[in-house]
N, C-alpha and C positions, 0 to 999 in steps of 0.2 A: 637250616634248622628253623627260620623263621617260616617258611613254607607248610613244615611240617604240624610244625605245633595251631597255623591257621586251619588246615584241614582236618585237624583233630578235634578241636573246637566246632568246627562245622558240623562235621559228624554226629557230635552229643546234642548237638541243640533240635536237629532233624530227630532223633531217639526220641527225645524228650514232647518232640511236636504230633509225633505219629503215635506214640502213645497214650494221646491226651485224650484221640478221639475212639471212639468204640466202630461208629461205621460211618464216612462219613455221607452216606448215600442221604440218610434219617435228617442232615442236618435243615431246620426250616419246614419240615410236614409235621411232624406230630405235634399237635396241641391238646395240651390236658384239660378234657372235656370238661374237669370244674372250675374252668376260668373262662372257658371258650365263650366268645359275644355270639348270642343265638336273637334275630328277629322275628317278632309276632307279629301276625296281622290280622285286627278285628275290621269286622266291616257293616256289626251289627250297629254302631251305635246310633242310639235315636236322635234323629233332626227334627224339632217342629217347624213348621213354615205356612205363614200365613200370608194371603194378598192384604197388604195394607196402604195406604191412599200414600201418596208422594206429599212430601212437603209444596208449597206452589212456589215455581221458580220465578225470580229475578230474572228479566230480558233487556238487563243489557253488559254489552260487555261478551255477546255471545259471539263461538267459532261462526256459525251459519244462524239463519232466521227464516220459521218454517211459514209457505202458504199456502194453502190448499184446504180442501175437505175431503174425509175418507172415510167411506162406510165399511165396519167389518164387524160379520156377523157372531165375532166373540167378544170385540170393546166398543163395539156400539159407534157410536160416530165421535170423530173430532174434527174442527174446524180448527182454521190459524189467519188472522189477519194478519200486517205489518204497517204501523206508523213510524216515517220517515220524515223529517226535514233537506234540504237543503241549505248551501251554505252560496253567497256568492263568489265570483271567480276569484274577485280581491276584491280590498276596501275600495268606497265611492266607487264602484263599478260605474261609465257613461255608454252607455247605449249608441251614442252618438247622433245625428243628426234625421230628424223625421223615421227614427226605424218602424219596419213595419214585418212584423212576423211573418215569416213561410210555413216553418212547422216547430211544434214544441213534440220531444221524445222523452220519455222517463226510462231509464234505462235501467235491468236488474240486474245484476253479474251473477250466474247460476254461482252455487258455492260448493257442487261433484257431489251432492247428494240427494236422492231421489228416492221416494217409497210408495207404493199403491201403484195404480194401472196407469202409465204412460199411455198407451191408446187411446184412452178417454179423451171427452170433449170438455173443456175446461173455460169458461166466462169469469174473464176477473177485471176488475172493475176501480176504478181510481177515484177517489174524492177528497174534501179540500177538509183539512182538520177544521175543526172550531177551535180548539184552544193551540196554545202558543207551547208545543212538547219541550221546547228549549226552558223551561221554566216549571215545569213536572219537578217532580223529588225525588217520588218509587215508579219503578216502571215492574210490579206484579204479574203475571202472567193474565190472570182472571182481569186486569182491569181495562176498562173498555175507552176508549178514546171518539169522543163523539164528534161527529163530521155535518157539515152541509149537506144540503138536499142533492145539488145538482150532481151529475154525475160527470166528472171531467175527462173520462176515456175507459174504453173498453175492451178486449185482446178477446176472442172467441176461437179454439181452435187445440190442437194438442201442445205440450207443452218438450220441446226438445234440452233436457238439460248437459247432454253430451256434446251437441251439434255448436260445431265454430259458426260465426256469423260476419257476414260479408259486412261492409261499411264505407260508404263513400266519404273519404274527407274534401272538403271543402279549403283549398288552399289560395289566398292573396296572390291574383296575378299569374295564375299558373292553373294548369288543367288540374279538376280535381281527381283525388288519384284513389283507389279502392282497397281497400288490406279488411286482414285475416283478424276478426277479432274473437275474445273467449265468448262460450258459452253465455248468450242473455237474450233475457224477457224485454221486448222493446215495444210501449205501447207510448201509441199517441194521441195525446192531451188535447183538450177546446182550446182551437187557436185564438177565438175571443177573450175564452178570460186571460189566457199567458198575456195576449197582448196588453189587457186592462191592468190584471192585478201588476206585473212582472215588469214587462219594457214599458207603461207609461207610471211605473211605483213613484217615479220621482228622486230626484238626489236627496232628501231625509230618509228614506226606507233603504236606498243602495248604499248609505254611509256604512255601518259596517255590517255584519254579523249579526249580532243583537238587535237592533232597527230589524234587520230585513227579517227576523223571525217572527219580532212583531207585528209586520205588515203581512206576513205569508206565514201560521203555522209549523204549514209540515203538507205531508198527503197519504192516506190509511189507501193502504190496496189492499181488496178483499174478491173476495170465491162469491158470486151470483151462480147458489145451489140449484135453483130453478133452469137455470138456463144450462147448466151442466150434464155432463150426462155419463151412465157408468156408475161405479165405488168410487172413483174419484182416484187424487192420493195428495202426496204433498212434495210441494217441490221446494229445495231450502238454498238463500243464497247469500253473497256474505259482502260486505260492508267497509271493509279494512283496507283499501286503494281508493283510485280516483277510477276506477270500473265501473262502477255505480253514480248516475249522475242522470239531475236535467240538462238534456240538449237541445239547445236553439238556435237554431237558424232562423236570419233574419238581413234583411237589405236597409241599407242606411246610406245616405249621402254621402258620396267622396268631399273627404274636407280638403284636399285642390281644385276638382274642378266639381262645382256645385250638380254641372247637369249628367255626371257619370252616380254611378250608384255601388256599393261593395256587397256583397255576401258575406255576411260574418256566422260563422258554428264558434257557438261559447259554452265551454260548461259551467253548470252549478253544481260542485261534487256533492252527494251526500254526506249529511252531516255526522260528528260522532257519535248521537244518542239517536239510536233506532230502536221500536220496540214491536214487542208482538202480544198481539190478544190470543189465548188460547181457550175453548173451551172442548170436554169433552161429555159424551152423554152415554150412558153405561144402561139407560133403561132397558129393561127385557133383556137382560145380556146377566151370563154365568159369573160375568165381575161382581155388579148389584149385588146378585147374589152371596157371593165371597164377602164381599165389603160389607152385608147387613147382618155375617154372622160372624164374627170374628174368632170364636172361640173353637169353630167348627175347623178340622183337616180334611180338606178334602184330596181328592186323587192327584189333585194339579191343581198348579197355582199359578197367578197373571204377572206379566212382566211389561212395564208400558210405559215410554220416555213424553216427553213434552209434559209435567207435571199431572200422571196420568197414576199408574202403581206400580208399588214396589215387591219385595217379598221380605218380610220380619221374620228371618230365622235362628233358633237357638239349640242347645245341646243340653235338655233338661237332664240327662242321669250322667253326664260329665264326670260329673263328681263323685258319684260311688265308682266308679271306673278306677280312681285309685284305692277308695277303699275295701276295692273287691281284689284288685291285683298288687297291689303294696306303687312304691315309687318306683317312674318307669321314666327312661329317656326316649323321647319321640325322634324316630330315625326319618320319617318321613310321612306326613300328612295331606292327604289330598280328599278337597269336597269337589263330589262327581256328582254334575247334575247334566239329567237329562231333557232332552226336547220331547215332549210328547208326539207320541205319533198321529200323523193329519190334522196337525193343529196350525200347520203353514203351508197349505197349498195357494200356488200363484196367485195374486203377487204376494204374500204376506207372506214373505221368509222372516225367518227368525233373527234375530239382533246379532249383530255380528261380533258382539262385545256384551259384556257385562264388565257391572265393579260389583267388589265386596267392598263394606268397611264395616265399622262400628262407631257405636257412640260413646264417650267418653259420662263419667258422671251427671257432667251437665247438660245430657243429650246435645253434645257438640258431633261431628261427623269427622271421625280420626281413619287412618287407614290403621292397618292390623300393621305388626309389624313385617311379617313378610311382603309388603308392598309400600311398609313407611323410608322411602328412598330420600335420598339428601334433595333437598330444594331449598331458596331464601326463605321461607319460610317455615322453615321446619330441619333439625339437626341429620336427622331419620334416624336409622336403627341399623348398625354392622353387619343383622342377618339379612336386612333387604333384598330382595332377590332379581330384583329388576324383570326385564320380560317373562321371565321361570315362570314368575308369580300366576300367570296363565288368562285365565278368563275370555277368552277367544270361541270362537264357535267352530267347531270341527266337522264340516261335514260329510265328511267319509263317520264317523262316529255318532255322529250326530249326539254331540256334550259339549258341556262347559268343562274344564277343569283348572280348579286353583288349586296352588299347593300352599298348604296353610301351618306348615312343620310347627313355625315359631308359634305363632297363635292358639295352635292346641296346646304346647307346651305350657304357653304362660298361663291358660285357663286352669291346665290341669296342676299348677304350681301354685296354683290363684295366686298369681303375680298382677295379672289381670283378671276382672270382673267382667261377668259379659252381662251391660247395661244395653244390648240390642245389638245385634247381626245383619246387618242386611244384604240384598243383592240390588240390582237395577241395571237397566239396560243402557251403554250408551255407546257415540261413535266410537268407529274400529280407530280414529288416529286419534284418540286425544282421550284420555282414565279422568274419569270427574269421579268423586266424590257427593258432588250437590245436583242439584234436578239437571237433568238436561236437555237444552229445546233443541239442539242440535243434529237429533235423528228424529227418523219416525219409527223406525223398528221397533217391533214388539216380538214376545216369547211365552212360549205356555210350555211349563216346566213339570217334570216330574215329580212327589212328592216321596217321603220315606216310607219304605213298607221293610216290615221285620225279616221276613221270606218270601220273597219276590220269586214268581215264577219266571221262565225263558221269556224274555221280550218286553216283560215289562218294564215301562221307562218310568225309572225311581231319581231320585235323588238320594249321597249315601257319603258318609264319610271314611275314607280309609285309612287308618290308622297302623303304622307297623312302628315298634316299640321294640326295647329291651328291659325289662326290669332289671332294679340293681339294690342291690342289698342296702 
């Protein structure tokens, strides 16, 4: 009995189950068209965008530090010198007994990045600061660091920033022995003065640090344009090891036996505050141009790192965009900007990076939130999108793209004010926000145009939405 009255029960529930449904093929496809999420996509909407000058960067503190000069026939020329100190090996460095210099080396560590014509012939040139840079305040871009006359070393010849460099070390009592070192610029200095200012300084200049900066500023390496030859380019190197450094070799008395002699190699690392002079010269160039008219859109606009220009762009009819289509949730947003055509034939490729950001009320430089990511300094934003966020250079496409979802949203929610937009060009491993001397790359961009024919290279934003009640 109890069997039966289970199966019976089973029976009506299955009745009851199979009845409920009409087909169950339908269940999961049909949706009622007046509730269905449908996306739109505009692609008209206006971007102005003008070349506007770069704030002048700060140099120091930098990933790389540029030298060179490079002519190009859209931004005109820029130059970049680099004033450097030296620190001693340690406190009360001694020299020791009668030394007498063999050679003094100043050594650069290339820093993997390189812009303009490597083939060219390049004269750079080494001389002794006048002032004491340990003792500086601001280290400005534009500001000039003035040197002695003489000229204490010179390097003439191309410049390899990829090529390893052989190196004889100098070993106590043993053969000296040869290895594989990184990529650097190795020029050699008047063994007179090393030997004058340097190994006869004296035990009060080699006390510490501070002394020896006093008796030895620093030494500015700069590009002798005349003796150059070519566009030129800039080759950038970096600071943050003991790769960088004066090296001297020098022979001094054995202190056991008076009449034997040693070979000593010491370095003096480079110090923490390097800087660079930068200037550039825009005359007779479509930049000038752009820069003297600022109200004016032109077809394309300049993109140019080392405190050179930027691009001020905004989204003047934004706002009737909702009050032409009611309130709308942004699915996905993306600014497409293009490279113009033949604006970077060899070697002036295009930037390999760009940033967006914006200014905040007090024209401060915030990122948008789609790229405001957690860092000590900042909480970020839950939609940050990390690498998504884009801004890379695609060369099969030949574009920028950022994806800007949140950023449109909060405009069009005026959650946020847009107090200024910008673009700027900077190294592909490292997203600044503020000038950067760390590339040379530059970029000539396309502007907005309302009906763009085939081919031509605009600049545009895409916008796909849903309106909602």
């Amino acid at each position: 009995m109890k069997f039966i009255k289970l199966d019976l029960l089973t029976l009506l529930i299955s009745l009851f189950l199979f009845a409920s449904c009409e087909n169950t093929a339908t269940i999961g496809l049909e949706v009622d068209p007046s509730i269905a999420i449908k996306g739109t996509l505009i692609d008209t909407v206006t971007i102005s965008s003008r070349t506007v000058a770069e704030d002048v960067p700060t140099t120091v503190g930098a990933a790389r530090y540029p030298l060179g000069y490079l002519k190009d026939v859209v931004f005109g020329s820029t130059e970049s010198s680099i004033s450097l100190s030296v620190n001693l090996p340690y406190d009360a460095y001694d020299f020791g007994t009668t030394p007498v210099l063999d050679s003094a080396i100043l050594v650069l560590n290339y820093g993997g990045e390189f812009y303009g014509d490597s083939t060219a012939t390049y004269s750079i040139q080494v001389n002794e600061l006048a002032v004491n840079l340990s003792r500086e305040t601001t280290f400005p871009a534009t500001k000039n660091y003035p040197t002695f006359t003489p000229i204490l070393g010179t390097k003439t010849g191309r410049l390899y920033p990829t090529t390893p460099f052989k190196v004889t070390d100098i070993v106590a009592g043993k053969a000296d022995t040869m290895r594989t070192a990184t990529p650097q610029l190795r020029i050699k200095l008047d063994p007179a003065f090393v030997q004058n200012k340097i190994i006869n300084a004296g035990a009060t200049a080699l006390k510490t640090n501070g002394s020896f900066g006093r008796h030895l500023g620093g030494f500015k390496i700069s590009i002798n344009k005349s003796a150059s030859t070519g566009n030129g380019g800039l080759a950038f190197f970096e600071f943050t090891d003991a790769k960088s450094e004066l090296a001297l070799y020098y022979k001094k008395t054995n202190s056991t036996t008076t009449s034997a002699t040693d070979t000593v190699n010491v370095s003096f690392p480079v110090a923490s505050i390097v800087a660079a002079t930068i200037a550039h010269d825009y005359t007779g160039t479509p930049v000038a141009t752009q820069l003297s008219n600022p109200t004016t859109q032109y077809p394309v606009t300049y993109l140019q790192p080392l405190g050179g220009v930027r691009n001020k762009i905004s989204f003047p009819y934004l706002a009737k965009f909702t009050e032409n289509v009611g309130k709308v949730v942004v699915n996905k947003a993306e600014l497409v900007i293009d490279v113009s055509a033949g604006s970077d034939p060899i070697p002036y490729g295009p930037s390999p990076r760009l940033s967006l950001y914006r200014y905040d009320i007090a024209e401060r430089r915030q990122n948008v939130p789609d790229n405001d990511n957690y860092s000590q300094d900042s909480s970020g934003d839950p939609r940050a999108l990390g690498e998504v966020f884009g801004g890379y250079y695609n060369a099969i496409t030949r574009q920028y793209v950022f994806v800007v979802t949140s950023y449109i949203q909060d405009l069009l929610d005026k959650k946020t004010i847009d107090y200024g937009t910008f673009l700027a060009p900077i190294p592909k491993t490292e997203f600044e926000t503020y000038p950067s001397i760390a590339t040379g790359a530059r970029s000539v961009i396309g502007s907005f145009k309302k009906n763009p024919a085939a081919g031509d290279n605009v600049m545009k934003l895409n916008i796909y939405y849903t309106k909602i009640n």
